[in-house]
C-alpha positions in Angstrom: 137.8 112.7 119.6 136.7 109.5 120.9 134.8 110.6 123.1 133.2 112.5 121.2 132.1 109.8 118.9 130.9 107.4 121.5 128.3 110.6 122.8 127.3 111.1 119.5 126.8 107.3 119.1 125.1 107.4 122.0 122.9 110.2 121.7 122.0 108.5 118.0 120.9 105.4 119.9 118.7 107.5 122.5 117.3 109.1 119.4 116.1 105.9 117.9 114.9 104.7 121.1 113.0 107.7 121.9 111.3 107.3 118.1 110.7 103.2 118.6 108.7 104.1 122.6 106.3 106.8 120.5 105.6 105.0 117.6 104.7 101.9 120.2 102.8 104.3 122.5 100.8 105.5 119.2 100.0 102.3 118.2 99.1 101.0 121.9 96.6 104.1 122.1 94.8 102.9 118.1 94.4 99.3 119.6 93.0 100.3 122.8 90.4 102.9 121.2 89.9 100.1 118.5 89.6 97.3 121.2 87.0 99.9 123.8 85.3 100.6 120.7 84.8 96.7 119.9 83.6 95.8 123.2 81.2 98.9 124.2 79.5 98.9 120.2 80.4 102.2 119.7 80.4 103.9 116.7 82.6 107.2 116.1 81.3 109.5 113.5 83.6 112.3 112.5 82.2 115.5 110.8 84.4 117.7 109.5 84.8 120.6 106.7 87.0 118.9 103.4 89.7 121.7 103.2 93.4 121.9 101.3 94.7 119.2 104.2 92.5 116.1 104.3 94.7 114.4 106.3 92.2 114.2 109.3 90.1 112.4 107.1 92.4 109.8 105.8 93.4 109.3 109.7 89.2 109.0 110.3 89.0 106.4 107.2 92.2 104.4 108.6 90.6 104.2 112.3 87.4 102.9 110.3 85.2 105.5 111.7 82.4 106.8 110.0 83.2 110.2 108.4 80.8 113.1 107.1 82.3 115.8 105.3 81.5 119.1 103.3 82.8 120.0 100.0 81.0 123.1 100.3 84.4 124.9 100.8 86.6 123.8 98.4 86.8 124.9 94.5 86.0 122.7 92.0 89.5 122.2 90.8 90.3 121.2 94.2 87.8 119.1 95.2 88.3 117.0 92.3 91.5 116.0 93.4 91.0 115.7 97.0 88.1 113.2 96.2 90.3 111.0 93.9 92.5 110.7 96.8 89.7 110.2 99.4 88.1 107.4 97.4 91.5 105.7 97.0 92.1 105.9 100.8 88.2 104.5 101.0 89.1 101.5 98.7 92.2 100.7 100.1 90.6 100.1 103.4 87.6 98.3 101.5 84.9 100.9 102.6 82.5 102.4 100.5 81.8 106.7 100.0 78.3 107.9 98.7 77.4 111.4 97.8 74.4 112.6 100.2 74.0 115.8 98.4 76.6 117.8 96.1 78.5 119.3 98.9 78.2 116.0 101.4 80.2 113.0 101.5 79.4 109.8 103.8 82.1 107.6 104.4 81.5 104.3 106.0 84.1 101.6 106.9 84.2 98.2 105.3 81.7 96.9 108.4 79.0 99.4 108.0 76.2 99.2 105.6 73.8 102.5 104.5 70.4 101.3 105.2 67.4 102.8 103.2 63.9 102.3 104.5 61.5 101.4 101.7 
């Protein structure tokens, strides 16, 4: 009975150690692309289709890339929704979202700035 306990102490612990190495790894991985980003001036601009799961955008708008996405595919009902919760993702990281055409959404980060040629 004991022993059992300690294993399934230990196996708890390994567990929680295992989770604590990836979440560090994950985060390691976001700095460095952040950092190599940084130092070579590049820009990442991520196109992609706005569909039930956004959650590649959010992801895109938390790295502070530059994002392009279609509505084009969603209903109206949906799309509604899944823009409310875009914009709020855009704000919360202090970037800005502009409409290019009805079914095309430009999302910039909080250091980019859409430049119109007069």
């Amino acid at each position: 009975m004991v022993i059992e306990m300690i294993g399934e102490r230990e196996s708890r612990i390994l567990e929680d150690i295992e989770e604590e190495i990836s979440r560090l790894v994950r985060s390691s991985e976001e700095v460095e692309e952040k950092v190599s980003r940084m130092l070579t001036g590049t820009i990442k601009v991520r196109y992609c289709s706005l569909m039930r799961d956004y959650s590649e955008i959010i992801e895109a708008i938390r790295k502070g890339e530059v994002v392009i996405t279609s509505l084009s595919s969603l209903e109206d009902s949906i799309i509604k929704v899944a823009i409310s919760e875009v914009k709020e993702e855009v704000e919360k990281n202090l970037g800005k979202m502009y409409f290019i055409n009805r079914p095309v959404l430009l999302i910039l980060p909080s250091n980019a700035v859409l430049v119109t040629q007069v």
